[in-house]
C-alpha positions as CSV (number, residue, x, y, z in Angstrom):
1,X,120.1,14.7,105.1
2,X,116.5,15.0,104.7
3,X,116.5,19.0,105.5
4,X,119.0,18.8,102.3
5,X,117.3,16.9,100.3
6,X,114.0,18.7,101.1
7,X,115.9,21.8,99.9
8,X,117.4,20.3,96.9
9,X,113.6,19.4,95.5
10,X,112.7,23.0,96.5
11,X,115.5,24.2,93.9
12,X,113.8,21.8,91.5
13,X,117.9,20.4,91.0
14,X,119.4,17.0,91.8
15,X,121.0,16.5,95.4
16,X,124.5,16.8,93.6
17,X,123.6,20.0,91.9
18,X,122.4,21.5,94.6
19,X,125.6,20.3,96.5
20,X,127.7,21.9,93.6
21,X,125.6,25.1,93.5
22,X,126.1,25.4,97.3
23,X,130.1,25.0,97.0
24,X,130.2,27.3,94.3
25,X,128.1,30.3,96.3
26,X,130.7,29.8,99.0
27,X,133.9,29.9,96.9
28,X,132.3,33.2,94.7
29,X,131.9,35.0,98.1
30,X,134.1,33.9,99.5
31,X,132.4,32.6,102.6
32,X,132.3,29.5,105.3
33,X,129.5,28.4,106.8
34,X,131.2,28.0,110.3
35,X,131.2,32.3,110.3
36,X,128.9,34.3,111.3
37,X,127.7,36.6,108.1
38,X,126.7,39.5,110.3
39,X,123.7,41.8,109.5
40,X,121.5,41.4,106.5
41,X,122.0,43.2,103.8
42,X,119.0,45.7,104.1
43,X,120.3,46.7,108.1
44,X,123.6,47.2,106.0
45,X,121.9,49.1,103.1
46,X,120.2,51.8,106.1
47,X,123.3,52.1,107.9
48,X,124.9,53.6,104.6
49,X,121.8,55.9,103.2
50,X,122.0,57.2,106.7
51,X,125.8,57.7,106.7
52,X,125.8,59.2,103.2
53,X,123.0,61.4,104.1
54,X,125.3,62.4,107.3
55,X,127.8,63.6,104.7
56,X,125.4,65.1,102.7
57,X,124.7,67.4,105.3
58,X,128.0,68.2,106.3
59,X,129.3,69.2,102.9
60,X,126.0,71.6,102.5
61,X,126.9,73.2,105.9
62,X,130.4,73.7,104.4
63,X,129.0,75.3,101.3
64,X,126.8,77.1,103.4
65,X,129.4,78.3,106.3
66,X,132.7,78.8,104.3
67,X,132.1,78.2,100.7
68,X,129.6,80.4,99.7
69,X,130.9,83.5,102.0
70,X,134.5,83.1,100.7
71,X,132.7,82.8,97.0
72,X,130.5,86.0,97.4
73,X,133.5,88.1,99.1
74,X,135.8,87.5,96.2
75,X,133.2,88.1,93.7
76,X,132.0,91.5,94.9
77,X,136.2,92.0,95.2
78,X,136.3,91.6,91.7
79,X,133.3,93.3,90.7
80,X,134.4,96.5,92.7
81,X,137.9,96.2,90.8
82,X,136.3,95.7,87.5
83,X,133.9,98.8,87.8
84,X,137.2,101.2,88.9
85,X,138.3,99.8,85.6
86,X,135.6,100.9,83.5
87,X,134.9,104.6,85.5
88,X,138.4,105.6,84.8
89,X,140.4,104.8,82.3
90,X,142.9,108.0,82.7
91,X,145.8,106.3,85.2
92,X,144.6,107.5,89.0
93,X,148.4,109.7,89.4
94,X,149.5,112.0,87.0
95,X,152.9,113.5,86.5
96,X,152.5,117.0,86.1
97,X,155.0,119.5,84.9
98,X,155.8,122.9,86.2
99,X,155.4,124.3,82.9
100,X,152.5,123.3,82.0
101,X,150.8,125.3,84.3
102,X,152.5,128.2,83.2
103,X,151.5,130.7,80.3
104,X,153.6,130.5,76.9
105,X,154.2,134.3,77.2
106,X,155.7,133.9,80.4
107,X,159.2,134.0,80.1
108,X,161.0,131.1,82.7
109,X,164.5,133.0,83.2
110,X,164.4,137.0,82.8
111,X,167.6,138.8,81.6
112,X,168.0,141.5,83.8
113,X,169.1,144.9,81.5
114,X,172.6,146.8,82.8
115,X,172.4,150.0,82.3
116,X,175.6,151.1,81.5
């Protein structure tokens, strides 16, 4: 009782307020003061900068490893498709025709004369 009242003057509140204040902290968080509350928060707050800085670097080494290759391979894909594009623009196969080839004057069937 005198430990309490020690700390109740320390919080500059009556013994009852501190009592309330005390009841309330437990309810809000949910706590009981027969458990254990485990590590204090700053071990807790280094344990997760050093597991988000763990995935940090996993996720660069996957940019880095598959990412970034996949990335640049389908860019210079489509770079090389794009500057066939431009360079021709006459289709690659062209249909040709016999007669083309072939001079105007130069008759496709020839009669042949009897001579009779």
């Amino acid at each position: 009782a005198k430990k309490f009242r020690k700390y109740a003057r320390h919080l500059g509140c009556s013994q009852s307020m501190c009592l309330l204040l005390m009841l309330e902290f437990f309810e809000t968080n949910q706590l009981s003061p027969k458990e254990r509350m485990g590590p204090h928060m700053q071990t807790l707050e280094r344990l997760v900068k050093r597991r988000i800085s763990a995935l940090i670097a996993i996720v660069r080494d996957i940019e880095k490893h598959q990412t970034k290759p996949t990335a640049l391979m389908l860019q210079t894909l489509f770079e090389n498709d794009n500057s066939q594009e431009t360079q021709s623009e006459e289709p690659q196969f062209k249909e040709r025709k016999f007669q083309q080839h072939l001079p105007e004057e130069y008759p496709l069937f020839k009669e042949k004369k009897f001579n009779s």
